[in-house]
C-alpha positions in Angstrom: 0.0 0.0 0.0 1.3 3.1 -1.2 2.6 4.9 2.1 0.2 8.1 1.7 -2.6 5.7 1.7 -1.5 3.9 4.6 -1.8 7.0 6.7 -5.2 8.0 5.1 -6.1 4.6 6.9 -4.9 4.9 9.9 -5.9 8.5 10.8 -9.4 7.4 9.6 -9.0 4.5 12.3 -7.8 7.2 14.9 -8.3 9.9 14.9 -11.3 12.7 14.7 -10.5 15.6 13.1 -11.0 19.3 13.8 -14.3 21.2 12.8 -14.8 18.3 9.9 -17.5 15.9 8.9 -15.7 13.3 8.4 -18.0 10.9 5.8 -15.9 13.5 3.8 -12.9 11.9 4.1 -14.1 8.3 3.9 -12.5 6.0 1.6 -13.8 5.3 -2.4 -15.4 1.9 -1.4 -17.8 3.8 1.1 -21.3 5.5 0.4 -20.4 9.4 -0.4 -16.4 8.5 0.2 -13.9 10.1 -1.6 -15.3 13.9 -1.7 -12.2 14.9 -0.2 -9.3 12.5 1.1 -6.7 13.2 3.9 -3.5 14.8 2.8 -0.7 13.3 4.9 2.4 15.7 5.7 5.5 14.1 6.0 7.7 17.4 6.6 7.9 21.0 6.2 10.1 23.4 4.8 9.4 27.0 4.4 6.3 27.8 2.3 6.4 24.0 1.2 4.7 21.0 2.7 5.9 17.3 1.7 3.8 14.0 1.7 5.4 10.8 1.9 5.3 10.1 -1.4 7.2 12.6 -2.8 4.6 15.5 -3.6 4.6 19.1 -2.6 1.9 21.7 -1.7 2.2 25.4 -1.5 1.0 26.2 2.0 -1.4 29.2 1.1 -2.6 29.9 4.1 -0.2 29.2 6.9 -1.9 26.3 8.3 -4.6 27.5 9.7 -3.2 31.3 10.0 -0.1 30.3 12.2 2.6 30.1 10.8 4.9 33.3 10.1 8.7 32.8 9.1 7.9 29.4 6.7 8.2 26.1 8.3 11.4 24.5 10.2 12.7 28.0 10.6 16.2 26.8 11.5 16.2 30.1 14.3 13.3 28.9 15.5 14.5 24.9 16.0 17.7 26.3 17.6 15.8 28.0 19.8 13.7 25.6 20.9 16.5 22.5 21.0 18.5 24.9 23.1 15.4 25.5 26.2 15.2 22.0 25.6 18.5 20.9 27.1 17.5 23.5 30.0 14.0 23.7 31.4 11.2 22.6 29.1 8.4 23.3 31.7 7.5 23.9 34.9 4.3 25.3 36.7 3.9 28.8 37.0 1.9 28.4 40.5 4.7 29.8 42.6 7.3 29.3 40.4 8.5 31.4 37.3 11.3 31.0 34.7 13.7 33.1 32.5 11.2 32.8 29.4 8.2 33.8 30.5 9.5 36.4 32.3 11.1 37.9 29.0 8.4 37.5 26.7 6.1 39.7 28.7 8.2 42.3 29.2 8.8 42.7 25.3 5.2 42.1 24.6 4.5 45.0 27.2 6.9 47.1 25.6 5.2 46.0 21.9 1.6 46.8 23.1 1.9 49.1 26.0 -0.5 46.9 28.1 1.8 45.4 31.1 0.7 42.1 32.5 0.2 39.0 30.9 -2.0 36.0 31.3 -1.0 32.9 29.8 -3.2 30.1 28.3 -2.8 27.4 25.1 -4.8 28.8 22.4 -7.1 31.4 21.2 -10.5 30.3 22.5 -8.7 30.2 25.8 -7.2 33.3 25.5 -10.7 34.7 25.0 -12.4 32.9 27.7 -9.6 34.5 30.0 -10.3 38.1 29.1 -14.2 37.5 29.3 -13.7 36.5 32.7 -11.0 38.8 33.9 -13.4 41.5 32.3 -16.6 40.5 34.4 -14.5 39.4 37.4 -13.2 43.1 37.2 -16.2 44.9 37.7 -17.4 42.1 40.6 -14.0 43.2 42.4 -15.1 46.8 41.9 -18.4 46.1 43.2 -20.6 46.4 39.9 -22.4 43.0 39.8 -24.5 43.7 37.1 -21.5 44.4 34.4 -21.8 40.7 33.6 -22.7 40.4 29.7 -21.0 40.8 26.4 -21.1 42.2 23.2 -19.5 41.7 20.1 -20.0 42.3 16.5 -22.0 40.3 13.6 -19.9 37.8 12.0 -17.2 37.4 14.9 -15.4 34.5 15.5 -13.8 34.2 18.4 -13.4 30.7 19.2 -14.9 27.4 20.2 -15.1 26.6 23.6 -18.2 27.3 25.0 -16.8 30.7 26.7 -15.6 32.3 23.6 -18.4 30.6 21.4 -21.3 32.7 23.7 -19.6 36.3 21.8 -18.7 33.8 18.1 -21.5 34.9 15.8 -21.7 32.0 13.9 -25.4 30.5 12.5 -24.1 26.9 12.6 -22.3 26.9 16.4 -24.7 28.5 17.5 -27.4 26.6 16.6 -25.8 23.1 17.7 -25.0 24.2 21.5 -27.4 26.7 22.2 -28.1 25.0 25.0 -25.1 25.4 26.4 -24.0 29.4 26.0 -25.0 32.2 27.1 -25.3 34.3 24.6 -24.0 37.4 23.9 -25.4 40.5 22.1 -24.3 41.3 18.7 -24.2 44.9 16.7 -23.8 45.2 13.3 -20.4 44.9 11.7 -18.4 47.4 9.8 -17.8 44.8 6.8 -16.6 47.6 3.9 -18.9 45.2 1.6 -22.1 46.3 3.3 -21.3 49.8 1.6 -24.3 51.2 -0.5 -23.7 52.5 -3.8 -21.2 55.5 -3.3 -20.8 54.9 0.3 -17.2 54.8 1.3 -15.4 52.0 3.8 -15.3 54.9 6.3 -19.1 55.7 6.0 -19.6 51.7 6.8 -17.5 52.1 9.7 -19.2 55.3 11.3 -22.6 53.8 10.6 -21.9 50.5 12.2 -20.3 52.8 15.6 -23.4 54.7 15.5 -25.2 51.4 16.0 -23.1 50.4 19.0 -23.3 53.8 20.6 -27.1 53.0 20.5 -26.7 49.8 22.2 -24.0 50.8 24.9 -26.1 53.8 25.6 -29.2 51.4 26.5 -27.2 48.4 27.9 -23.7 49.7 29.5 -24.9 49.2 32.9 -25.2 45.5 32.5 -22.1 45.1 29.8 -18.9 44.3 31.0 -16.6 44.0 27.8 -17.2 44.5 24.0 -14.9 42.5 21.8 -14.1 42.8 18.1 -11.4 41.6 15.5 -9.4 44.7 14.8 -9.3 45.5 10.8 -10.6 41.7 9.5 -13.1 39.4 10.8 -11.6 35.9 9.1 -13.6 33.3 9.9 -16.7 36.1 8.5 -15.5 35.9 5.1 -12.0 38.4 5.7 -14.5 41.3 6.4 -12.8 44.0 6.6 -13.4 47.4 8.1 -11.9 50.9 8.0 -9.6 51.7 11.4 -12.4 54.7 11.9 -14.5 52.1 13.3 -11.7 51.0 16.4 -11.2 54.7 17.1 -14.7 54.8 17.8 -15.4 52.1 19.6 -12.8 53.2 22.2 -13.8 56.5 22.9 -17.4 55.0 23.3 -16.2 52.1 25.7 -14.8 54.7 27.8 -17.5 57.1 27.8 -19.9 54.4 28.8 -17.4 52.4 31.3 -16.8 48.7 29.2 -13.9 46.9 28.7 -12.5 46.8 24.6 -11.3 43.5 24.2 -9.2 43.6 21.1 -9.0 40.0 19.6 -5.7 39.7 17.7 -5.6 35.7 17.9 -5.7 36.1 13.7 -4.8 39.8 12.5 -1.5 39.9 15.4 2.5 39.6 14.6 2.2 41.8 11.4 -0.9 40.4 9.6 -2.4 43.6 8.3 0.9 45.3 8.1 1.7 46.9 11.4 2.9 44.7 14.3 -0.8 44.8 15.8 -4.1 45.8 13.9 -5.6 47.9 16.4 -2.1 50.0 16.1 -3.1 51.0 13.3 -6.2 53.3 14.6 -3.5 54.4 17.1 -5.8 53.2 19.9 -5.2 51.0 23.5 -7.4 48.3 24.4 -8.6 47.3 27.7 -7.6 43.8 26.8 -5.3 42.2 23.5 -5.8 38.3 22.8 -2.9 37.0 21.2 -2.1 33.3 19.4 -1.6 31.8 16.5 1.5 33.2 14.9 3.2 34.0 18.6 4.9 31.3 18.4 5.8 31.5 14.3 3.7 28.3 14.0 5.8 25.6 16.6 3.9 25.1 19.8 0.4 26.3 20.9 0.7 29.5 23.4 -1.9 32.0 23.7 -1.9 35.2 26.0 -4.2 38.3 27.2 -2.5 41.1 28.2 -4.5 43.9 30.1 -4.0 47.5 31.7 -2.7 48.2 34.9 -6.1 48.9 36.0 -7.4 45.6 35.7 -5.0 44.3 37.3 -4.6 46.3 40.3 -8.3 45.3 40.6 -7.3 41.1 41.0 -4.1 42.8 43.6 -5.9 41.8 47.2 -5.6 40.0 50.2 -8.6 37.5 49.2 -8.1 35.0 47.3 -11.2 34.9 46.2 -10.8 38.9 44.5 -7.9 36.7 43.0 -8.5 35.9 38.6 -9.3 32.5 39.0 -7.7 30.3 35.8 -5.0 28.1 35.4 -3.8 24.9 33.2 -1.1 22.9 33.7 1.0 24.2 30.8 0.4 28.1 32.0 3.8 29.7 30.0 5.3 26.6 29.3 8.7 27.9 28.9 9.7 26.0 25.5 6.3 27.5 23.7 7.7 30.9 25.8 11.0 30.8 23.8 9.7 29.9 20.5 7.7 33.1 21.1 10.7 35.3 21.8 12.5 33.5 19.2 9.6 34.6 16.6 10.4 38.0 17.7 13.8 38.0 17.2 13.1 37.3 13.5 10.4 40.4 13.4 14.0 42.6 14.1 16.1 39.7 12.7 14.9 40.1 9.1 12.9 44.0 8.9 10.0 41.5 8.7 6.8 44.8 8.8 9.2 46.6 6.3 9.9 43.6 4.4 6.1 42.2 4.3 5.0 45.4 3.0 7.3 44.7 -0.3 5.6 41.1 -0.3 2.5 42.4 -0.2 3.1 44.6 -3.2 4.5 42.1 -5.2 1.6 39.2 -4.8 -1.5 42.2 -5.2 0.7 42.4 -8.9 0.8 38.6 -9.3 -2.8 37.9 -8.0 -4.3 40.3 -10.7 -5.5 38.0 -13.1 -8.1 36.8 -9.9 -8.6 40.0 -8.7 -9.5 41.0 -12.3 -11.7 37.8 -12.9 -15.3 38.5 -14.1 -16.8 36.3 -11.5 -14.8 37.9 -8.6 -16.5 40.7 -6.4 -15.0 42.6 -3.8 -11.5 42.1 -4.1 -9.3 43.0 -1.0 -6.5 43.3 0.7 -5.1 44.5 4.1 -1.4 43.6 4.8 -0.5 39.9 3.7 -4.3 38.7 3.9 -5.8 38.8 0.5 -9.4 37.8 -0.1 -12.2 37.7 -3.3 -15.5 37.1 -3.4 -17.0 34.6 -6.1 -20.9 34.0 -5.9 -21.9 30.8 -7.2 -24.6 28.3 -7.7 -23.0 25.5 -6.2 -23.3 24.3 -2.9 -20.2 23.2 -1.7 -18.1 25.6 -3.8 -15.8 25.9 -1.1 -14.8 22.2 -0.9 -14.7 22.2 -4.8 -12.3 25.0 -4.8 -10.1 23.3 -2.4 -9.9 20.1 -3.9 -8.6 22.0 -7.5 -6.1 23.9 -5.6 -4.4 20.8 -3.9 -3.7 19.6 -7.9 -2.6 22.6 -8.7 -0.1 22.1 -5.6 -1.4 24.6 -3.7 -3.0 24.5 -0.2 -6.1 27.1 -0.2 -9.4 26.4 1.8 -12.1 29.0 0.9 -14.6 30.2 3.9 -18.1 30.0 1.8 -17.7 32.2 -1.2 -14.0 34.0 -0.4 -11.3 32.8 -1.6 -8.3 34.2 0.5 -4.5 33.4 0.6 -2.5 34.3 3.7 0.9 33.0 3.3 4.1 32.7 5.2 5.8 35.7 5.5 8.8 34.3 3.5 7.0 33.7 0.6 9.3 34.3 -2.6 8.8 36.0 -5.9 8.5 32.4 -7.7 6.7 30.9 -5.0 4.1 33.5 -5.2 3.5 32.9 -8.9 2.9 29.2 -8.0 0.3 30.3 -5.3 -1.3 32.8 -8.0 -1.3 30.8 -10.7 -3.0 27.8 -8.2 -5.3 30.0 -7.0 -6.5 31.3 -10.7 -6.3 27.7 -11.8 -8.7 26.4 -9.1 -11.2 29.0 -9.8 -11.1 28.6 -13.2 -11.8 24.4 -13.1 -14.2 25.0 -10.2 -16.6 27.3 -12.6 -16.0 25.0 -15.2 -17.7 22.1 -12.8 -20.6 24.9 -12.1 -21.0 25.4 -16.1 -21.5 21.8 -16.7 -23.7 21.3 -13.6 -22.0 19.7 -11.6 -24.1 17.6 -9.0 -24.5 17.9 -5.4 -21.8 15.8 -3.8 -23.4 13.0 -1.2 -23.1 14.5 1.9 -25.0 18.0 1.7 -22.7 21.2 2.1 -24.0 23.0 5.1 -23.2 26.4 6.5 -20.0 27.4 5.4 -17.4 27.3 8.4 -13.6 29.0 9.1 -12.0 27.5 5.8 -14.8 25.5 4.1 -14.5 22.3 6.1 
């Protein structure tokens, strides 16, 4: 048995997979089998991932968002070989260590917010702030700042903490029963604009819509939380910065945390180090993940203002932020995380990704230029297109062409988007353009000709089409 097969079987055997149906990934001989077999990785390298029989594929959108300096990053495996040899965890109840202690000092210095919580992975990270935003204003004696808010479309996670404020149809509907819901306001999505209506216009309307609701709800709201500049998992909706600026000034006026959720659009995404930077604002609270640690170990972290803290800082316990996991700033995911920003200096990485960024908006062109394409967009290295289509799983179509063209690219719904490694090369981003051209062009070609409904029925679309 060929050896790519061989895994397919034995992941099928083993293990359940992330977010997935899996009849998707059954084998041939099965009823609805085959729509869309397991890829096994073998190894990494830069933009490139290996299977074990040889082949490559383009990773187009950093596996899952995380990965920033291309895989095996040979400073990043140094790093990590050498904390090996010296501590590679211990708890941080009553104990601390060299790496922890350095990444949130530079962090502070990066973001201006000084203490940081520690946690493994964005929905954690956002269940952390949630609480340490409502156990806040219980420490300061305001029991009724309990509730959330957050905007149309947000994604922030899928635990059932950060899944009460994730605005999305099919989660929501499947454990109802277990959240506690959180309001929603209407997003600034650019796309909403009305005919001659600019992204800015978009973004005052939507802040005029949250001033309404914080003006009848602040009492009872203890935290609003948004994705600074692009909501992903909503499509890449993207807003103008207007919109941040205003949501600050009205969280202050009206006495709620901002809880900036950078899990996705932090480490130099959208072009500055941090995407709320670039409305020149501060947030109560900053989740951070994904591409913290350059794509080699989960680590998540919310950092807050001196003034929540010194709201935790008590003689009672019990006034004390109550959270903790056993890998709390596990000190080898720490040093890949100060490793990661040793590259960020290392290599001019926001100077250099604003050439990269350049270069692919000139070799995506024939996609952004495609009849079928609508709303074309780009902020920093995140680069999205709309196509509308008739067919139902267009996403999972769309994918499957791309991985024969070589090229890893999941669409969310209808957008196509391409977020690559930072490293990404001049020829290496004409094989992901060309790909991505490539796959639409087969997957209208399967619309044209009327293509039927695969077995197993699409559904809602979710994060990248899976």
């Amino acid at each position: 048995m060929p050896l790519n097969d061989e895994w397919r079987r034995r992941s099928l055997a083993a293990v359940w997979h992330p977010c997935t149906q899996m009849k998707l990934h059954a084998p041939a001989g099965e009823a609805g089998g085959a729509a869309q077999p397991l890829r096994p990785i073998a190894r990494a390298e830069g933009v490139w991932l290996h299977d074990f029989e040889g082949q490559r594929l383009l990773d187009g959108i950093s596996s899952w968002w995380v990965n920033l300096f291309g895989h095996n990053h040979p400073a990043l495996r140094a790093a990590l070989v050498e904390q090996l040899g010296q501590l590679h965890h211990v708890m941080l109840a009553g104990f601390t260590h060299a790496p922890v202690v350095e990444l949130s000092e530079r962090l502070a210095a990066l973001t201006g917010l000084g203490h940081a919580f520690y946690a493994s992975d964005g929905a954690s990270a956002t269940e952390i702030a949630l609480k340490m935003s409502a156990h806040h204003w219980r420490n300061a004696g305001r029991l009724a700042k309990c509730r959330f808010v957050g905007v149309a479309g947000g994604y922030h996670g899928e635990t059932v903490g950060a899944l009460a404020v994730t605005d999305i149809a099919l989660f929501r509907e499947a454990y109802a029963p277990l959240l506690r819901l959180a309001a929603t306001v209407p997003s600034p999505d650019a796309r909403q604009a009305a005919p001659g209506e600019s992204a800015e216009a978009v973004a005052e309307r939507a802040a005029a819509a949250l001033e309404a609701w914080l003006a009848e709800h602040h009492a009872e709201t203890a935290a609003f939380i948004v994705e600074p500049l692009v909501q992903c998992a909503a499509g890449m909706a993207m807003h103008h910065p207007l919109y941040l600026q205003r949501a600050r000034a009205l969280c202050s006026r009206y006495e709620v945390h901002l809880v900036a959720d950078e899990i996705a659009v932090g480490f130099g995404r959208t072009g500055s180090m941090f995407a709320h930077q670039q409305a020149g604002i501060r947030p109560d609270f900053i989740c951070l993940s994904k591409g913290l640690t350059g794509g080699t170990l989960p680590l998540s972290v919310v950092l807050c203002t001196d003034e929540v803290y010194a709201a935790f800082y008590d003689d009672e316990v019990a006034r004390g932020f109550l959270h903790s996991h056993s890998y709390t700033g596990n000190a080898l995911a720490c040093r890949a995380a100060l490793a990661t920003l040793d590259l960020f200096d290392a290599t001019d990485a926001l100077n250099t990704n604003q050439q990269t960024a350049a270069r692919l908006s000139a070799q995506f062109q024939p996609l952004t230029q495609h009849p079928r394409v609508r709303h074309a967009r780009q902020q920093g290295l995140i680069f999205a297109w709309d196509v509308p289509s008739s067919l139902p799983d267009f996403a999972r179509r769309y994918a499957r062409h791309a991985l024969a063209q070589g090229v890893l690219l999941r669409p969310i719904g209808h957008t196509v988007y391409a977020m690559p490694p930072y490293v990404i090369n001049q020829e290496e981003g004409e094989h992901l353009a060309r790909g991505a051209f490539a796959a639409l062009q087969a997957t209208l070609a399967e619309e044209e000709q009327g293509a039927a409904t695969p077995a197993v029925p699409a559904g809602p679309a979710v994060m990248d089409g899976v």
